[in-house]
KEDRENSE-703099 format. One record per atom (N, C-alpha, C): residue in three letters; atom name; x, y, z. Coordinates in nm, 3 decimals. Example, Ala and Ser with C-alpha at 12.3 -4.5 7.8 and 13.67 -1.06 7.14 Angstrom:
R   code   site         x         y         z
R    ALA      N     1.319    -0.569     0.780
R    ALA     CA     1.230    -0.450     0.780
R    ALA      C     1.320    -0.330     0.780
R    SER      N     1.285    -0.225     0.708
R    SER     CA     1.367    -0.106     0.714
R    SER      C     1.290     0.003     0.787
END
This chain:
R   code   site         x         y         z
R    UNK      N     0.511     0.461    -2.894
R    UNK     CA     0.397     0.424    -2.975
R    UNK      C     0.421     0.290    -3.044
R    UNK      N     0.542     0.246    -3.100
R    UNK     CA     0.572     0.130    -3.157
R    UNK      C     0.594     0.049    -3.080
R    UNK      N     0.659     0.080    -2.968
R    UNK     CA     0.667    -0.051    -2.857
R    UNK      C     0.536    -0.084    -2.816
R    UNK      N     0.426    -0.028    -2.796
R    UNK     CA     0.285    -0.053    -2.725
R    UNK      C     0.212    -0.095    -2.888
R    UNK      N     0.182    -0.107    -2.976
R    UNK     CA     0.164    -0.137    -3.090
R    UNK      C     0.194    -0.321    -3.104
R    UNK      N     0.349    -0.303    -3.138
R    UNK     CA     0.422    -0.415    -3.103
R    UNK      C     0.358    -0.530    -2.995
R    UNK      N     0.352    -0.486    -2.867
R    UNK     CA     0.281    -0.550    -2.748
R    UNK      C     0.152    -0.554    -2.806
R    UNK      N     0.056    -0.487    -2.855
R    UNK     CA    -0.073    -0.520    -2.925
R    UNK      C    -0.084    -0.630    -2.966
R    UNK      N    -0.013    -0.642    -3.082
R    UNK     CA     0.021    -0.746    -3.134
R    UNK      C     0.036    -0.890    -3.141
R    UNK      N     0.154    -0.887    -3.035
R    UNK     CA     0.178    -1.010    -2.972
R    UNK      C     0.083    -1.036    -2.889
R    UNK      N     0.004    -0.972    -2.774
R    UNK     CA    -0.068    -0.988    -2.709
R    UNK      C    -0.176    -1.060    -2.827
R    UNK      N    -0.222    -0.967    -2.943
R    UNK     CA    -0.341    -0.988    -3.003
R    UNK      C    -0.356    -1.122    -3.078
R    UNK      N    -0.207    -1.152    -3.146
R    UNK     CA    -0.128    -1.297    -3.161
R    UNK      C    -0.156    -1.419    -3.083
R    UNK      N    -0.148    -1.371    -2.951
R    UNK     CA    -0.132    -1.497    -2.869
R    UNK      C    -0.306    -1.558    -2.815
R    UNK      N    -0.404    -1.466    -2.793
R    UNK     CA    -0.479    -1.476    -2.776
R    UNK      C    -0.553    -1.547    -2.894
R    UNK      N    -0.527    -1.591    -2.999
R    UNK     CA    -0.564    -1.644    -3.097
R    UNK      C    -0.526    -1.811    -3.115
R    UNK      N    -0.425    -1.833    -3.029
R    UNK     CA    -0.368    -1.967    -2.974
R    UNK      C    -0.454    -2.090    -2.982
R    UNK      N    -0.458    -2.172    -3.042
R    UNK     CA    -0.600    -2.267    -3.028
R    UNK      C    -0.480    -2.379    -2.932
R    UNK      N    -0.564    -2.445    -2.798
R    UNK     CA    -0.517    -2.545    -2.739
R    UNK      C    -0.625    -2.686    -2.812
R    UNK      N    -0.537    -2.809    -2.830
R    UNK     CA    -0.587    -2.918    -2.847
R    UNK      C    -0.658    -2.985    -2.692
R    UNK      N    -0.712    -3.048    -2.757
R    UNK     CA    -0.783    -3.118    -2.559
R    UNK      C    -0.631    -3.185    -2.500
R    UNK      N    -0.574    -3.257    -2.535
R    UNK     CA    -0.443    -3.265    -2.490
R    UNK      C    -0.359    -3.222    -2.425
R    UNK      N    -0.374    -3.063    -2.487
R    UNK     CA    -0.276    -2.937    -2.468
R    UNK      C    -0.341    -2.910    -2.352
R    UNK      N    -0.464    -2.876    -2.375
R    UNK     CA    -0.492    -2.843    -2.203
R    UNK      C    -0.480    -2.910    -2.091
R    UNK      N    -0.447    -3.040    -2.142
R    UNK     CA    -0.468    -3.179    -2.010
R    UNK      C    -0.323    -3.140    -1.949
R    UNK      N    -0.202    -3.071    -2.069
R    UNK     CA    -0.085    -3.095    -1.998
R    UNK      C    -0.016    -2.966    -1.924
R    UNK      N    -0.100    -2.859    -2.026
R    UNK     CA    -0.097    -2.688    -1.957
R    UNK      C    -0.185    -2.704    -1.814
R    UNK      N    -0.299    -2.757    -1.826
R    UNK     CA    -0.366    -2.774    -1.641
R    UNK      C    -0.269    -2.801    -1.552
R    UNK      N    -0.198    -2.958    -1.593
R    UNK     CA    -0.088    -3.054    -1.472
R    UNK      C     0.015    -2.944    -1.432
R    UNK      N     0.053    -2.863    -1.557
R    UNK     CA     0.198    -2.780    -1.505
R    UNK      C     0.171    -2.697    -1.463
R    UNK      N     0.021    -2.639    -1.476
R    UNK     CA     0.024    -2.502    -1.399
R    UNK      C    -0.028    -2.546    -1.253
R    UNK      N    -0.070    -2.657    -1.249
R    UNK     CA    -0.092    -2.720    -1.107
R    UNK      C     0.017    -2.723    -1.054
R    UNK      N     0.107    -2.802    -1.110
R    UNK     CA     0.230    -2.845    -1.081
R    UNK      C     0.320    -2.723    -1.038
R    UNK      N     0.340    -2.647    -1.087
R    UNK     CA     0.396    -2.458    -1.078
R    UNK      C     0.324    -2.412    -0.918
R    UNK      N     0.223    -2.411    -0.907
R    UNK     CA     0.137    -2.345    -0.811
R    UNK      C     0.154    -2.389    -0.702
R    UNK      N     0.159    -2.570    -0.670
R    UNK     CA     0.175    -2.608    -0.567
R    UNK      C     0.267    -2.598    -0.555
R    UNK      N     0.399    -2.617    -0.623
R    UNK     CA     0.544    -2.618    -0.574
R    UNK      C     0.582    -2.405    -0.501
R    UNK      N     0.499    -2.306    -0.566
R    UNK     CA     0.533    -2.228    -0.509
R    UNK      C     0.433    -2.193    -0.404
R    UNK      N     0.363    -2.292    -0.363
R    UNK     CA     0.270    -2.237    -0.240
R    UNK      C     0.361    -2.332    -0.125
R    UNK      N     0.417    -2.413    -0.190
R    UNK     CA     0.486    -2.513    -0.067
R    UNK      C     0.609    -2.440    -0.038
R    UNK      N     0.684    -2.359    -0.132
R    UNK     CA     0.827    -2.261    -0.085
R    UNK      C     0.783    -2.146    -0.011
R    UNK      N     0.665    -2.105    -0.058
R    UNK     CA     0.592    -1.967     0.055
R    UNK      C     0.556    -2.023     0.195
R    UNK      N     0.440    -2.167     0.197
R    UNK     CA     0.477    -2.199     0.350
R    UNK      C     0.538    -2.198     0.411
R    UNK      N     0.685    -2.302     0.339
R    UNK     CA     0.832    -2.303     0.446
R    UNK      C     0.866    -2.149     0.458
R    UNK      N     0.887    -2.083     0.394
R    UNK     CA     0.898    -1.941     0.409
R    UNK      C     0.855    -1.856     0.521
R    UNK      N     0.702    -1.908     0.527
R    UNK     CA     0.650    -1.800     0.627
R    UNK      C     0.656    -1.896     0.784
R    UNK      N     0.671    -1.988     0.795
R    UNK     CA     0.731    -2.093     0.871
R    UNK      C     0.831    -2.048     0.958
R    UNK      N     0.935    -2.020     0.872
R    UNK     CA     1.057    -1.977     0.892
R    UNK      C     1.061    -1.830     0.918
R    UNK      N     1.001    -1.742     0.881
R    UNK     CA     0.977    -1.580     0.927
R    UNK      C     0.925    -1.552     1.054
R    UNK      N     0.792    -1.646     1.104
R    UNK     CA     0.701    -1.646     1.180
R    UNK      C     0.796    -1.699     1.289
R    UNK      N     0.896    -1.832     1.281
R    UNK     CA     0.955    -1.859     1.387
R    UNK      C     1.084    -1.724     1.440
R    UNK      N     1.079    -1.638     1.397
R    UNK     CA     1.165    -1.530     1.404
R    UNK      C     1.137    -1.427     1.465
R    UNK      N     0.994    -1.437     1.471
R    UNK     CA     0.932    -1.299     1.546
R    UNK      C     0.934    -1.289     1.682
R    UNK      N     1.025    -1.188     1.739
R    UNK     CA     1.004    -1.145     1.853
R    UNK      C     0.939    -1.029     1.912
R    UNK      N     0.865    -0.905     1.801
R    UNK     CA     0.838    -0.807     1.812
R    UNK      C     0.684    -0.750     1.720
R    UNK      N     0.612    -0.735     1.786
R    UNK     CA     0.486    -0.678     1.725
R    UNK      C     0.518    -0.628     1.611
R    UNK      N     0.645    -0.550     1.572
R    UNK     CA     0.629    -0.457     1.402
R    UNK      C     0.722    -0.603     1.318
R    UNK      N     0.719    -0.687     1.366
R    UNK     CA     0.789    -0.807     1.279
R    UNK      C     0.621    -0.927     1.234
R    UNK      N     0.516    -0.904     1.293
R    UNK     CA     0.398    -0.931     1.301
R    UNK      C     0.367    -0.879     1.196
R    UNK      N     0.375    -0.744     1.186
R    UNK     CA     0.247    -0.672     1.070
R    UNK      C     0.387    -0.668     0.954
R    UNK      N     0.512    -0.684     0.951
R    UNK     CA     0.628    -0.697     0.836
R    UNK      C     0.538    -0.864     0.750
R    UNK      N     0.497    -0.901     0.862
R    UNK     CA     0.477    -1.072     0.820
R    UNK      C     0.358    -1.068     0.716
R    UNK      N     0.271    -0.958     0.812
R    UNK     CA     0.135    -0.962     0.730
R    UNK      C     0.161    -0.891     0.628
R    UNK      N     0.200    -0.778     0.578
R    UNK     CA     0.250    -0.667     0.482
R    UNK      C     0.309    -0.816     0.365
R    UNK      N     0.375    -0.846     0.392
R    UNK     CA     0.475    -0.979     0.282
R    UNK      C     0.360    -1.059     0.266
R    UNK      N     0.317    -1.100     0.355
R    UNK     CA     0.213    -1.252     0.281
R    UNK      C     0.053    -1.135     0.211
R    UNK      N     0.037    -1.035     0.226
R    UNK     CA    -0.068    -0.923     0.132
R    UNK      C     0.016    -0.929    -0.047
R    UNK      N     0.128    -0.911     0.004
R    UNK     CA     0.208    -0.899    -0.109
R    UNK      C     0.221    -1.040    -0.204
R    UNK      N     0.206    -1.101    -0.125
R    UNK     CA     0.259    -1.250    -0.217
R    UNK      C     0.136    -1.289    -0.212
R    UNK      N     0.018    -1.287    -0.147
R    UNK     CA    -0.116    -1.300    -0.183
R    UNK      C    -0.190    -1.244    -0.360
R    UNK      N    -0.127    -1.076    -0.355
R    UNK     CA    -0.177    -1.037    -0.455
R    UNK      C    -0.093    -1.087    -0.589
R    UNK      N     0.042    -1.109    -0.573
R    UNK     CA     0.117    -1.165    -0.643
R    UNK      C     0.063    -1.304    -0.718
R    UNK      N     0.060    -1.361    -0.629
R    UNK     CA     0.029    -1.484    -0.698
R    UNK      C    -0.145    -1.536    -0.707
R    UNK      N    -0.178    -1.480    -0.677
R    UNK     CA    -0.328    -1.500    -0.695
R    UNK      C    -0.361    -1.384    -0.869
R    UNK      N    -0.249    -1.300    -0.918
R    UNK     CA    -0.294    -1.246    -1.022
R    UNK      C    -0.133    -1.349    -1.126
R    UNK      N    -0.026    -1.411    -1.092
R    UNK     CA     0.001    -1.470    -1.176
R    UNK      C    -0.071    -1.599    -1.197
R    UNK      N    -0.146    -1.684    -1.126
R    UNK     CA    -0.200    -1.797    -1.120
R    UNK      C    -0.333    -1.789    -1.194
R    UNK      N    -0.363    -1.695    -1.292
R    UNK     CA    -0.487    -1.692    -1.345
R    UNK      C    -0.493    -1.777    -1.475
R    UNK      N    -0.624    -1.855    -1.486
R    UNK     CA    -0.595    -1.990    -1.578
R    UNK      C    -0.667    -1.926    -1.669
R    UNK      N    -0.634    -1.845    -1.775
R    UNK     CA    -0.669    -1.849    -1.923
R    UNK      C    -0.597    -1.870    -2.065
R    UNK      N    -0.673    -1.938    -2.135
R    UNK     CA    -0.591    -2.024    -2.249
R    UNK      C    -0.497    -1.911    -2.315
R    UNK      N    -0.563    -1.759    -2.338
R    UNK     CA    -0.528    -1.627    -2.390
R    UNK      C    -0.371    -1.573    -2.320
R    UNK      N    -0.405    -1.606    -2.194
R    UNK     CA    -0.280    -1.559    -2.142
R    UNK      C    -0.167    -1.718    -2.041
R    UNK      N    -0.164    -1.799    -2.133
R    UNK     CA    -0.080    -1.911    -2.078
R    UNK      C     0.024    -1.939    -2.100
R    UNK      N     0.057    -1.905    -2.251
R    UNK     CA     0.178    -1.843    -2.303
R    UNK      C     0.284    -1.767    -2.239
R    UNK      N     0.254    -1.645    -2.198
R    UNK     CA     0.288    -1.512    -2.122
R    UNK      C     0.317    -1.631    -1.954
R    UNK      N     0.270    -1.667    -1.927
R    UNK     CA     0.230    -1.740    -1.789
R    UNK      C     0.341    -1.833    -1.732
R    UNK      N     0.342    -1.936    -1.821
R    UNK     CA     0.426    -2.048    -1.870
R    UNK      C     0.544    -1.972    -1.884
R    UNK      N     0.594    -1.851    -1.976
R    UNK     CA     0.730    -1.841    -1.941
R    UNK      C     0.754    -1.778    -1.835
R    UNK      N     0.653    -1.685    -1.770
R    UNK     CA     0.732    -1.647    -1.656
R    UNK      C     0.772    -1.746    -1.539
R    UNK      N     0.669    -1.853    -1.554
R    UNK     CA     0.682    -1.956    -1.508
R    UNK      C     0.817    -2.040    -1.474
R    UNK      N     0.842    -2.024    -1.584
R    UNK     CA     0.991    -2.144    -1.665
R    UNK      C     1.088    -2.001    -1.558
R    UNK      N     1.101    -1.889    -1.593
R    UNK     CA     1.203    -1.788    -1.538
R    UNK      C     1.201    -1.791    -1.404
R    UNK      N     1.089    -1.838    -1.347
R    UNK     CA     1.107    -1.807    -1.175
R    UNK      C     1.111    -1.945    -1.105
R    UNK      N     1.128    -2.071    -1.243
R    UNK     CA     1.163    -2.180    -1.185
R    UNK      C     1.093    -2.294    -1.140
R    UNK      N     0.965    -2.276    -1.136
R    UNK     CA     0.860    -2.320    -1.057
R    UNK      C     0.795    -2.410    -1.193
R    UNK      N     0.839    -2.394    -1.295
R    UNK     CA     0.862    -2.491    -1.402
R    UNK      C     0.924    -2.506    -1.447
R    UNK      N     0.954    -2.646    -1.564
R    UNK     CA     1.068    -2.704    -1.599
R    UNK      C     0.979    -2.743    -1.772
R    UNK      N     1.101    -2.647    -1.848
R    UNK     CA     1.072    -2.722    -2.012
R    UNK      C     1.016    -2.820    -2.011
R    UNK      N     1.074    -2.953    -1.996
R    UNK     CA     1.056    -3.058    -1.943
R    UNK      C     0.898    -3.124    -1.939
R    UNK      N     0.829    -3.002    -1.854
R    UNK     CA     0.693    -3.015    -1.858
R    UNK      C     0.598    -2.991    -1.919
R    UNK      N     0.640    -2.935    -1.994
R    UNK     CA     0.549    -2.877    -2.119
R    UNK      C     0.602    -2.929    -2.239
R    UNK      N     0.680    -3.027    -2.257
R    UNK     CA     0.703    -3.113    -2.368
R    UNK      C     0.577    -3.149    -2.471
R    UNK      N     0.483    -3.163    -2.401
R    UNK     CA     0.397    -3.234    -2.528
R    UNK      C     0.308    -3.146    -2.559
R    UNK      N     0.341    -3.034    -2.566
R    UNK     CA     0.266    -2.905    -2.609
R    UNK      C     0.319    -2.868    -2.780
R    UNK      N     0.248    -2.827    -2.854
R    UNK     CA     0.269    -2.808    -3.001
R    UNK      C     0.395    -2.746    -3.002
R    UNK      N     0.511    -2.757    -3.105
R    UNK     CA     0.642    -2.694    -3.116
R    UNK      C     0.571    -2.561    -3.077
R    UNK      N     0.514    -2.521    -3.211
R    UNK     CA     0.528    -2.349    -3.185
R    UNK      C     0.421    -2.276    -3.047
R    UNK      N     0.411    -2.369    -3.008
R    UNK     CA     0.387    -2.322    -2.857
R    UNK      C     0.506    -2.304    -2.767
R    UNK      N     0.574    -2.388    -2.782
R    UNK     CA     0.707    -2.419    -2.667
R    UNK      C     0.830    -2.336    -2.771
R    UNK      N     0.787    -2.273    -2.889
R    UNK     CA     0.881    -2.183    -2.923
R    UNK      C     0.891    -2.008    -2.875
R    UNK      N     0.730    -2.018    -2.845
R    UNK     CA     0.721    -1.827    -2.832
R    UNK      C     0.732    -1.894    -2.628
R    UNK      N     0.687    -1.995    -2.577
R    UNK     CA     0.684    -1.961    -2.457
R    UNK      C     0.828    -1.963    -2.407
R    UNK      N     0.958    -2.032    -2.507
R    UNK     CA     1.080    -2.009    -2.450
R    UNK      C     1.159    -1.888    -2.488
R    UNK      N     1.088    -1.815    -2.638
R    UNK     CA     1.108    -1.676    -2.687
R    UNK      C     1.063    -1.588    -2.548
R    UNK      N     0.944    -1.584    -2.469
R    UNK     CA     0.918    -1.505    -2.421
R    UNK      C     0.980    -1.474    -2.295
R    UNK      N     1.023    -1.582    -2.247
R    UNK     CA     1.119    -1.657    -2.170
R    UNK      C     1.251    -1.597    -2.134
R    UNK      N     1.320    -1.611    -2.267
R    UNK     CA     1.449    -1.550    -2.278
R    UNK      C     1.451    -1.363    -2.305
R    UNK      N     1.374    -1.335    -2.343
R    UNK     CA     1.313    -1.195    -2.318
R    UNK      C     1.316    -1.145    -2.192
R    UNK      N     1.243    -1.214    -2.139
R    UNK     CA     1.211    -1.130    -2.009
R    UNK      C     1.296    -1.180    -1.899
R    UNK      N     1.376    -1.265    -1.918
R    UNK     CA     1.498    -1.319    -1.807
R    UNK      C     1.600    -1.275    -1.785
END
């Protein structure tokens, strides 16, 4: 009950986030920036799987994985200001962003998104 409370919270916290026009010019570039770099490691990926197939059940293994990484990333890639926070660090954890890029974002923005960050890593 306190852990889901807790998550209320923060959830209810973060959604209260005001972005400057700025902030969004530089949260858009990185989450662009994030998206293409992991749609370009999934191509080479399936590139590289597809040149491997010698067998009809290595066909539907192919399709089964790219359903999977379809639903995957088509529900982390969702652009709302409410949930960019949450986004951005998973972001930063799976690499596909860099601190770096989100530099000119308000401190206490780049404080809960590297809090959330180190949490969940």
């Amino acid at each position: 009950m306190l852990a889901s409370l807790l998550k209320f919270n923060v959830r209810n916290e973060m959604s209260e986030i005001n972005w400057s026009e700025s902030e969004k010019q530089v949260a858009q570039e990185a989450f662009k920036k994030a998206y293409k770099r992991e749609i370009k490691s999934l191509i080479a990926e399936v590139r590289q799987k597809s040149s491997e197939i010698t067998e009809i059940d290595e066909v539907w293994k192919l399709h089964d994985f790219l359903s999977a990484r379809r639903h995957e990333i088509d529900g982390k890639y969702d652009y709302q200001y409410s949930a960019l926070v949450f986004i951005f660090a998973r972001l930063l954890n799976e690499k596909w962003l860099s601190l770096e890029e989100l530099q000119d974002l308000e401190r206490d923005k780049l404080v809960k998104i590297t809090a959330l960050a180190r949490m969940s890593g």
